[in-house]
C-alpha positions in Angstrom: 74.7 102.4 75.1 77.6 100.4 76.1 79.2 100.4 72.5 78.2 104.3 72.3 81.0 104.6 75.5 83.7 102.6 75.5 85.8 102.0 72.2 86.0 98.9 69.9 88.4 96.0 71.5 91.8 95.4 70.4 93.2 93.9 67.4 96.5 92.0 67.6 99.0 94.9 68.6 96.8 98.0 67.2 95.0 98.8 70.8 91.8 100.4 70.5 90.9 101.9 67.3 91.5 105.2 67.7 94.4 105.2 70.1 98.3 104.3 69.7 99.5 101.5 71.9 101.5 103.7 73.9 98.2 105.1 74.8 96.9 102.3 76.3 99.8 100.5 78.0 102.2 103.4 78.7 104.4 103.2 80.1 103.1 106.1 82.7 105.9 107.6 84.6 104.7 108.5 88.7 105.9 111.0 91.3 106.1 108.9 94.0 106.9 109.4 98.1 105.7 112.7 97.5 103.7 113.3 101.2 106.8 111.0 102.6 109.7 113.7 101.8 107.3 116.7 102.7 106.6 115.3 106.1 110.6 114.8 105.7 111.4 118.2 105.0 108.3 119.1 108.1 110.8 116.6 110.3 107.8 114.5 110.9 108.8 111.3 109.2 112.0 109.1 109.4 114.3 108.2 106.7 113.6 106.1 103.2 115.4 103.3 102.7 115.6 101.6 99.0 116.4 98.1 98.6 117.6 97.2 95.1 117.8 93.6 93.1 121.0 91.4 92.8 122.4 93.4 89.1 120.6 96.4 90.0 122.5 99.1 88.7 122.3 103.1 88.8 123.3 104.7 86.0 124.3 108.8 86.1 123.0 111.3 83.4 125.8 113.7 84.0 128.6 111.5 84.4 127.6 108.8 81.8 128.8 106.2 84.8 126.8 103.1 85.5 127.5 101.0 88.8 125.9 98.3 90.6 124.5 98.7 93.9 122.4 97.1 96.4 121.0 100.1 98.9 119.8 103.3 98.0 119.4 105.6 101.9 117.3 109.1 102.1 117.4 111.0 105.1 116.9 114.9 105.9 118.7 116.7 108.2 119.9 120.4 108.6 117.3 121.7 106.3 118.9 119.3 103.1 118.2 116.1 101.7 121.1 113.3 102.2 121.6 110.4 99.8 123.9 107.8 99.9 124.2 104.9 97.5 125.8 101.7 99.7 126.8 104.1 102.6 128.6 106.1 100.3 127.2 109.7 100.4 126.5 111.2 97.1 127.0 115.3 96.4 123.9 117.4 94.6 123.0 118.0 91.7 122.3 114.5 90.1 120.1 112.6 88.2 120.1 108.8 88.7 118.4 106.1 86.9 118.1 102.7 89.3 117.2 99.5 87.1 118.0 96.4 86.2 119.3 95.8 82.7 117.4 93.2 80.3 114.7 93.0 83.1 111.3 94.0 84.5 111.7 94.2 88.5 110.6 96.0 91.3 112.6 97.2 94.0 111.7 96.9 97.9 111.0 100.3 99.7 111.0 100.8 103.5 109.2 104.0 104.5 110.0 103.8 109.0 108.3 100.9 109.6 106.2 100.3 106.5 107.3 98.1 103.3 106.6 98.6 99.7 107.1 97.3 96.4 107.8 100.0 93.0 108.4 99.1 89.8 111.9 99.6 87.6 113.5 101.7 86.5 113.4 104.4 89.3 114.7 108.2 88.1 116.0 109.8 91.5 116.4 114.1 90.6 119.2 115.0 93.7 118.7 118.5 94.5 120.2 119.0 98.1 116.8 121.0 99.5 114.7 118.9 97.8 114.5 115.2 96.0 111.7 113.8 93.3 111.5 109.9 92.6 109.9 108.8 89.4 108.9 105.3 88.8 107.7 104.1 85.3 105.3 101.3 85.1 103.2 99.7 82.4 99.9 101.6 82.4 97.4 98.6 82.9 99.4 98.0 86.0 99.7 101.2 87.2 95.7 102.1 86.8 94.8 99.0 88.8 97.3 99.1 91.3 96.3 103.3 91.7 92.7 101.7 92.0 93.6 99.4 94.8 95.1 101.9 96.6 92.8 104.2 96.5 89.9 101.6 97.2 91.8 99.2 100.1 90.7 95.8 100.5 87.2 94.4 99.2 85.7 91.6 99.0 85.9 89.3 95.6 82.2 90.3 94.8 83.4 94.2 94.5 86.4 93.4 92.5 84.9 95.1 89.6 84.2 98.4 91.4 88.1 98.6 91.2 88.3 97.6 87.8 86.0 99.8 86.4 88.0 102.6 88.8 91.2 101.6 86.7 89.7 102.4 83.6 88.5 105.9 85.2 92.1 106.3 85.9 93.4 104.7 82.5 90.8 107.9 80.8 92.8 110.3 83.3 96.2 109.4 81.7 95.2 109.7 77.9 93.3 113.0 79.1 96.0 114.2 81.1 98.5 113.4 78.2 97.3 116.8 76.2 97.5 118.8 79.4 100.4 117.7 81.1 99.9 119.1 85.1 103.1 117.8 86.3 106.5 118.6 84.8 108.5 115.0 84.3 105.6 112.2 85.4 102.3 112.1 84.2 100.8 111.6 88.1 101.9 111.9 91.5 100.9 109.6 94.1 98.5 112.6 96.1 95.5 112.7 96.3 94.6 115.5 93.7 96.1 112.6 90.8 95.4 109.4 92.9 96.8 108.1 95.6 99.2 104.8 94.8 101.3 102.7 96.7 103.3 100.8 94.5 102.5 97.0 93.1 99.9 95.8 95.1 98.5 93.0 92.8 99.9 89.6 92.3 103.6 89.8 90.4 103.7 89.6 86.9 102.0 92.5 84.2 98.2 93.1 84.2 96.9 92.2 80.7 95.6 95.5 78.9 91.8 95.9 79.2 90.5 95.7 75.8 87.9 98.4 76.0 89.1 102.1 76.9 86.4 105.2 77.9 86.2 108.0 74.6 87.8 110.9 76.0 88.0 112.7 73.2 85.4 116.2 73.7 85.8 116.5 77.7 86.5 119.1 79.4 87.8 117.5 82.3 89.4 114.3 83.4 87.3 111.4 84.6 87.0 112.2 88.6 86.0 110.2 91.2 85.8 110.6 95.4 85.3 108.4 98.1 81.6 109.1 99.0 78.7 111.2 97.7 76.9 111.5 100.6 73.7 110.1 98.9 73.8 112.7 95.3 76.8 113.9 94.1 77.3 117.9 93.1 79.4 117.6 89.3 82.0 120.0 88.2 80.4 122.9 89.3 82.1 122.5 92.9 85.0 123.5 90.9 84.8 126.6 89.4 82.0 129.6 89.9 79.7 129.5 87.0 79.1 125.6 86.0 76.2 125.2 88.6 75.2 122.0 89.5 75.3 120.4 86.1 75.8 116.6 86.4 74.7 116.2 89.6 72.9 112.7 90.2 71.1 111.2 92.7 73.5 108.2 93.7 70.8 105.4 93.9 69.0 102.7 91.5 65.8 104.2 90.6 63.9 101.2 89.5 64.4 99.6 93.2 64.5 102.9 95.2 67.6 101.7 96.5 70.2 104.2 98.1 74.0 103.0 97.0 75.5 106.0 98.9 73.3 106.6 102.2 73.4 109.8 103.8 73.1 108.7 107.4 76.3 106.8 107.1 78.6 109.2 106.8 77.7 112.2 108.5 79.9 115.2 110.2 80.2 118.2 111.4 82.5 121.3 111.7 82.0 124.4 113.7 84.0 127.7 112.8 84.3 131.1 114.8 83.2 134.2 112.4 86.8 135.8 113.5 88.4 132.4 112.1 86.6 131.8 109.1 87.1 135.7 107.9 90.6 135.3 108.8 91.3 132.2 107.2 89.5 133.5 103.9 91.1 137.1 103.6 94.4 136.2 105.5 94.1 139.0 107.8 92.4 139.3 111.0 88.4 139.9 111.1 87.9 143.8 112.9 86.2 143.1 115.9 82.8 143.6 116.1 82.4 143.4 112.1 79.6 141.5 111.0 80.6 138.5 109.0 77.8 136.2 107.6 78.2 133.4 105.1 75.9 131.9 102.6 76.6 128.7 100.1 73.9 128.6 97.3 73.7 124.4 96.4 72.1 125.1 93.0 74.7 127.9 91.8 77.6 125.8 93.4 78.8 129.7 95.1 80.0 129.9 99.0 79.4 133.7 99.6 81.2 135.9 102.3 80.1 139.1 103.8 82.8 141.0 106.1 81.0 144.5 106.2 80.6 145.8 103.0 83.2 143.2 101.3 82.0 140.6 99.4 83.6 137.5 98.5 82.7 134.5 96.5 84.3 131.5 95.2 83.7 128.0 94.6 83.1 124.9 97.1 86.2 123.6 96.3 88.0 126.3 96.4 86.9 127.2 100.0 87.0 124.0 101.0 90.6 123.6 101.0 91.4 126.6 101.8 90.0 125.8 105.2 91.3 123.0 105.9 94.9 123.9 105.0 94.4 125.8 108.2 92.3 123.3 110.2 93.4 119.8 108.9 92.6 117.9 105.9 89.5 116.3 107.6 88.0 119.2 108.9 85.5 119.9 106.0 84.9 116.7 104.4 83.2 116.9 101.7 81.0 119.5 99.8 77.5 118.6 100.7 77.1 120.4 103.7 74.1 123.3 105.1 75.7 125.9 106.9 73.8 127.4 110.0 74.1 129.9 112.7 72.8 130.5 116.0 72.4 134.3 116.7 76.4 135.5 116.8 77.5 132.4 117.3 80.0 130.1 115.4 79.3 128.6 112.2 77.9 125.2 111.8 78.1 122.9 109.0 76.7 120.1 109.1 77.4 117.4 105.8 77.6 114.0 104.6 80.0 112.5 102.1 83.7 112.3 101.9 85.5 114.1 99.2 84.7 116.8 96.3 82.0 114.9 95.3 82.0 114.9 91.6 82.3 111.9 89.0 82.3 108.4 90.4 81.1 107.5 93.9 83.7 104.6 95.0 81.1 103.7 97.6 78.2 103.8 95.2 80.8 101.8 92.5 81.4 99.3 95.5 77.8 98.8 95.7 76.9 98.4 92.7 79.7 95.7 92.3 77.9 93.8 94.6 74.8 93.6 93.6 76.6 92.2 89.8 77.3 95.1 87.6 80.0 94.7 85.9 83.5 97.3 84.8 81.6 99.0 82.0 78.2 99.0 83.9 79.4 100.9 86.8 81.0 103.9 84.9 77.7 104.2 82.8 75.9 104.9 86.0 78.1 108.1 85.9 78.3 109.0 82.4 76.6 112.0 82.3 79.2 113.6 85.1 82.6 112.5 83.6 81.9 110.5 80.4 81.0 111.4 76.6 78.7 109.1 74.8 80.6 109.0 71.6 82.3 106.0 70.3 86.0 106.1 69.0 86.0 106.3 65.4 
């Protein structure tokens, strides 16, 4: 089963067979900062400062000039990003390219009162409203540093939860690679790619796993959340249509034993009829109209009836849509019942913590425990994000 997933190890500099090297050690270029300079832009967070190596230099695509320099400074002010390169203040347009020649580094980024570490070279697109940072790491490093980030600190028994969640994220890149979602890196750091954080790990390069997950024949990039809740949902929560196919009961059968359990992550949400109808049409609800709404678990459909208008879409989908209005954490994952006292408010009431297809980190983390290893764990999940075909 094992050799049906996962491709053949590597031979000298070939990779897996199958796959070009740059395929399976990048290097992956990553939007990075990206919620930092929104909340920017929103005034809600304080300047970035960048803190380069002794012979760091920043070289300009339009002026062909390279120059050394020690302290890159962001700030916002007046509706426009400011940038200044060792207090002196550079005009938009440019492009920069921070590195240091000959080398592998990292630079040192303060973010207010928070410190990080990202990888050279650093592009830096100047645009006066707006800025993008790229970084370009090796992709075994990235992957595992993205999986750190995304599961915090564990214990050394779950260490290969995370590294089977960096080869999740390795499939991702090569996946991503013939659909490009973003215009000049291959992820950002949000959560809708993964979140990342910069070098996390000890210094040095990760060595390139020798195994990779088939992704040729998907339909969708390996996906993952935080918690299922106890069973996740699969793509369906996606898109109206798919159903529930590859849902899974997140638990080891032979033992009976839950990896997920509901009762630990449970929460609630109440919305107003008016609210909910507002927030889903974007006008006001008529008073006195009556608004009901119904969400089908085996179609994977959330239905809404204001009057005689009818509305469906997909968990997803209406998921974020209500909380871009009421906070990320309002609706927390898509395993939920909805209810409804008389013409009262609307109650869901759910378990879980994200979309809630592909691999359970929490299940993963369990299952680390217990001694499966970084191919075990994403076999667990194969039938939700994985093909069983090898790499010829």
């Amino acid at each position: 089963a094992l050799l049906a997933l996962w491709g053949r190890p590597a031979r000298g500099n070939e990779g897996p067979a199958g796959l070009k090297p740059e395929e399976t050690d990048g290097p992956v270029k990553i939007s990075i900062l990206s919620k930092h300079l929104r909340l920017m832009k929103e005034g809600r967070a304080g300047r970035i400062v960048i803190t380069l190596p002794a012979a760091a230099v920043i070289e300009s695509a339009d002026t062909a000039v390279s120059v050394p320099a020690g302290t890159i400074v962001m700030v916002h002010a007046g509706g426009f990003f400011r940038l200044s390169v060792d207090r002196l203040a550079l005009n938009p347009p440019a492009r920069l390219r921070v590195l240091l020649p000959g080398k592998k580094a990292y630079c040192d980024v303060t973010i207010d009162n928070e410190k990080r570490a990202y990888p050279l070279p650093v592009e830096i697109h100047y645009r006066g409203e707006a800025i993008d940072i790229i970084a370009a790491e090796s992709l075994s490093r990235y992957c595992l540093d993205a999986a750190r980030a995304e599961m915090g600190p564990v214990s050394t028994r779950a260490e290969e939860a995370v590294q089977a969640l960096a080869l999740l994220i390795q499939a991702r890149y090569r996946f991503t690679r013939r659909a490009p979602t973003h215009r000049e890196a291959d992820f950002c750091d949000l959560t809708h790619c993964q979140v990342y954080r910069g070098r996390l790990g000890a210094d040095g390069p990760s060595p390139a796993e020798p195994w990779v997950i088939d992704t040729k024949g998907l339909e969708a990039p390996p996906l993952f959340h935080a918690r299922c809740g106890g069973h996740t949902l699969g793509n369906g929560v996606f898109s109206i249509g798919r159903g529930r196919r590859g849902e899974v009961k997140d638990w080891i059968s032979s033992e009976g034993l839950m990896l997920c359990r509901p009762g630990e992550h449970r929460w609630e949400a109440v919305l107003s009829p008016d609210e909910l109808a507002a927030i889903l049409t974007g006008r006001p609800s008529p008073g006195g109209m009556p608004v009901s709404l119904e969400y089908d678990k085996n179609a994977l459909v959330i239905t809404l009836r204001l009057g005689r208008d009818i509305r469906q879409c997909a968990p997803e989908d209406f998921r974020l849509k209500i909380n871009r209005v009421r906070g990320w954490g309002f609706l927390k994952s898509n395993l939920y019942t909805v209810r409804r006292e008389g013409e009262g408010p609307f109650i869901f009431s759910g378990a879980g913590l994200g979309h809630g297809a592909g691999l359970c980190q929490h299940g993963a983390l369990e299952l680390a425990r217990r001694g499966y290893s970084r191919y075990e764990i994403p076999v667990s999940y194969t039938h939700l994000t994985l093909p069983t075909k090898r790499i010829v």
